[in-house]
C-alpha positions as CSV (number, residue, x, y, z in Angstrom):
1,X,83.6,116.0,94.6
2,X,87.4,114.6,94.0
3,X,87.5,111.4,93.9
4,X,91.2,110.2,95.3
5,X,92.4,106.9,94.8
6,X,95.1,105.2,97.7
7,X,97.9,103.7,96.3
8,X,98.9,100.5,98.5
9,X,102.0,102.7,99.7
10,X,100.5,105.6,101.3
11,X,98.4,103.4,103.7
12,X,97.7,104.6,106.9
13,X,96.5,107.3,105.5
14,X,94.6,109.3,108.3
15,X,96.8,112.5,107.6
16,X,95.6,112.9,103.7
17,X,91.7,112.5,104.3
18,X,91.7,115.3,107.7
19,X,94.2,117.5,105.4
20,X,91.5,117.4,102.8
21,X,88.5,118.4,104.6
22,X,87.4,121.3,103.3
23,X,87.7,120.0,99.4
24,X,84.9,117.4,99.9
25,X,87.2,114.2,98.6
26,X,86.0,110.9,98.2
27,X,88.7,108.1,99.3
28,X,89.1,104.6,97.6
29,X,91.2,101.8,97.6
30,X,91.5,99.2,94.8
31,X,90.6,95.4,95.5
32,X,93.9,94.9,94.4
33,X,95.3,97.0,97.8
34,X,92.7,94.8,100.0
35,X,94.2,91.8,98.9
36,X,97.9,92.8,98.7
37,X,97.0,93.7,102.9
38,X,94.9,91.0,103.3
39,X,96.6,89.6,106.8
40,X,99.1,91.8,107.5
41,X,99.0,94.2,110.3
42,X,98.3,97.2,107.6
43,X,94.7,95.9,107.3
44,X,92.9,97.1,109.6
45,X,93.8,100.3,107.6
46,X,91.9,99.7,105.3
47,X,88.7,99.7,107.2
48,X,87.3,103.2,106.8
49,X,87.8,103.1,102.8
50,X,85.5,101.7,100.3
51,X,87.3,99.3,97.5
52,X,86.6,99.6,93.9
53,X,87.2,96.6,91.8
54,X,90.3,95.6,89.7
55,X,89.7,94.1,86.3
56,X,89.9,90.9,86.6
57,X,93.9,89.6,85.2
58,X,94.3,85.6,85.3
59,X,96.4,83.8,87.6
60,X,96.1,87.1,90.3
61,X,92.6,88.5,90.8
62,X,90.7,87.1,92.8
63,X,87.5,86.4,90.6
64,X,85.0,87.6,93.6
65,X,86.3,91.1,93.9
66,X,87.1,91.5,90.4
67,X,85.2,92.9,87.6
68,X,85.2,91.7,84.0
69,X,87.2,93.5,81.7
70,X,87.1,94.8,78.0
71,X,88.9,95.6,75.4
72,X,89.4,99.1,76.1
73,X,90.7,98.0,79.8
74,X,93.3,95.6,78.6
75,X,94.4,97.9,76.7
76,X,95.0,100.5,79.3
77,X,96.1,98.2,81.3
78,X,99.0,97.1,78.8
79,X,99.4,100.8,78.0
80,X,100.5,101.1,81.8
81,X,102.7,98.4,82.0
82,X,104.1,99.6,79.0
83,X,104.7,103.3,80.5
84,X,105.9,101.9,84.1
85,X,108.3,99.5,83.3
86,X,109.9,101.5,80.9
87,X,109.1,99.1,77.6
88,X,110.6,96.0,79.8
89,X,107.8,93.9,81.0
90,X,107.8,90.7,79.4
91,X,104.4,89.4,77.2
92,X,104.6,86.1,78.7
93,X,103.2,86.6,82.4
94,X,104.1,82.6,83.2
95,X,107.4,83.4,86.0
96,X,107.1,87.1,86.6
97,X,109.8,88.1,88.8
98,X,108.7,90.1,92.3
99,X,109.6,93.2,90.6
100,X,107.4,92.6,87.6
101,X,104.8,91.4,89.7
102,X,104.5,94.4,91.8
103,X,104.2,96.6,88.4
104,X,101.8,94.3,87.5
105,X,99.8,95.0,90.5
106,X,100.8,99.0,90.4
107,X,99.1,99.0,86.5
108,X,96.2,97.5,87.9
109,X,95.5,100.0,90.6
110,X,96.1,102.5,88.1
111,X,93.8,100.8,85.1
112,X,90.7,100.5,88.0
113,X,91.7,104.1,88.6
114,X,91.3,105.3,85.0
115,X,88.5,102.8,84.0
116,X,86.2,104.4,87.4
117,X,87.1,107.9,86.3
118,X,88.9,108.8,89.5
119,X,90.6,112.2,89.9
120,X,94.2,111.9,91.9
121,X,95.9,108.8,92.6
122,X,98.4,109.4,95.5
123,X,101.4,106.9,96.3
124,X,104.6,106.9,97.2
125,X,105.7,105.0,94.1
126,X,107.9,107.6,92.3
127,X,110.0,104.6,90.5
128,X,106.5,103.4,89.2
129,X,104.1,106.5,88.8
130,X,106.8,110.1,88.4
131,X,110.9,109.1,87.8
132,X,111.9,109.6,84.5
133,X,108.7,111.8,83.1
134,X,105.8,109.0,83.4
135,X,103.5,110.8,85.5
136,X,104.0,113.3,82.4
137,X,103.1,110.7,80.1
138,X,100.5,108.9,81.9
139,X,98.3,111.8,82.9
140,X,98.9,112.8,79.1
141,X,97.6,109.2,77.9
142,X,95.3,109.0,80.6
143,X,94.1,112.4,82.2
144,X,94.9,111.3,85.5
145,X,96.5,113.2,88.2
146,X,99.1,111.1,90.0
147,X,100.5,112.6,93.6
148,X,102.8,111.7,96.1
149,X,102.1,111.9,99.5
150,X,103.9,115.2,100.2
151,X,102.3,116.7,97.4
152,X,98.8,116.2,97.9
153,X,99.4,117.3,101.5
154,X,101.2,120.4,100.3
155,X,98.4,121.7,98.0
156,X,95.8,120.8,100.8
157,X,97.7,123.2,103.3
158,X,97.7,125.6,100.7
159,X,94.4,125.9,99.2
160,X,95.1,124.4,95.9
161,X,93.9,120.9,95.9
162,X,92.1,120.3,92.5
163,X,91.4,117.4,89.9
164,X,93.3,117.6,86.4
């Protein structure tokens, strides 16, 4: 079974689970997506998915749907921000701007991702996840397989869907 992980992005996402059929995937979200939809019309989206769990980061999870984290997961999760952001997120997390918070939240999708041992995350996030060699670098670090949208749904047309 490959086990693909939604970015928030690529919600509805309808066309990638009937495109994938016939290469028995298993679809996710992360509690972090749930949240971020929570009450917007997007939500009911969401339905058909299962959610695993973010690890828990202070002043943003919420502490029901989160899980407890370790060492190794903060630092992953660092690793990420460290990868996304290009070496600019700041190590005080006090006023993060709405651009840092959103890479905040794209590392944690990405860290509940790696720490589940998921297969292929697909978003639409290039600036976050491909630009400038980091989907290089974090499958590399990571072993993940990060997709867009198009991507995933190219390699499902043609027969040549497959984990890292």
């Amino acid at each position: 079974m490959t086990k693909v992980t939604l970015d928030t992005g690529v919600l509805p996402a309808e066309d990638l689970v009937h495109a994938s059929q016939r290469f028995n995937c298993e679809f996710v979200v992360v509690t972090v997506t749930t949240r971020e939809l929570a009450g917007t019309p997007y939500e009911v989206h969401l339905v058909p998915y299962s959610a695993i769990p973010e690890t828990a980061v202070w002043s943003e999870s919420r502490w029901d749907h989160a899980t407890w984290g370790s060492e190794v997961s903060v630092t992953t999760l660092e690793e990420i921000l460290k990868v996304i952001s290009s070496g600019a997120f700041p190590n005080s997390r006090d006023n993060l701007s709405k651009r840092q918070l959103h890479q905040l939240r794209d590392a944690m999708i990405l860290e509940a991702h790696v720490s589940q041992q998921r297969d292929i995350l697909v978003t639409n996030d290039s600036r976050a996840f491909i630009r400038h060699g980091k989907r290089e670098e974090l499958t590399t670090r990571f072993g993940v397989r990060i997709m867009l949208r198009a991507d995933f749904l190219q390699e499902c047309s043609a027969g040549t869907l497959a984990a890292v």
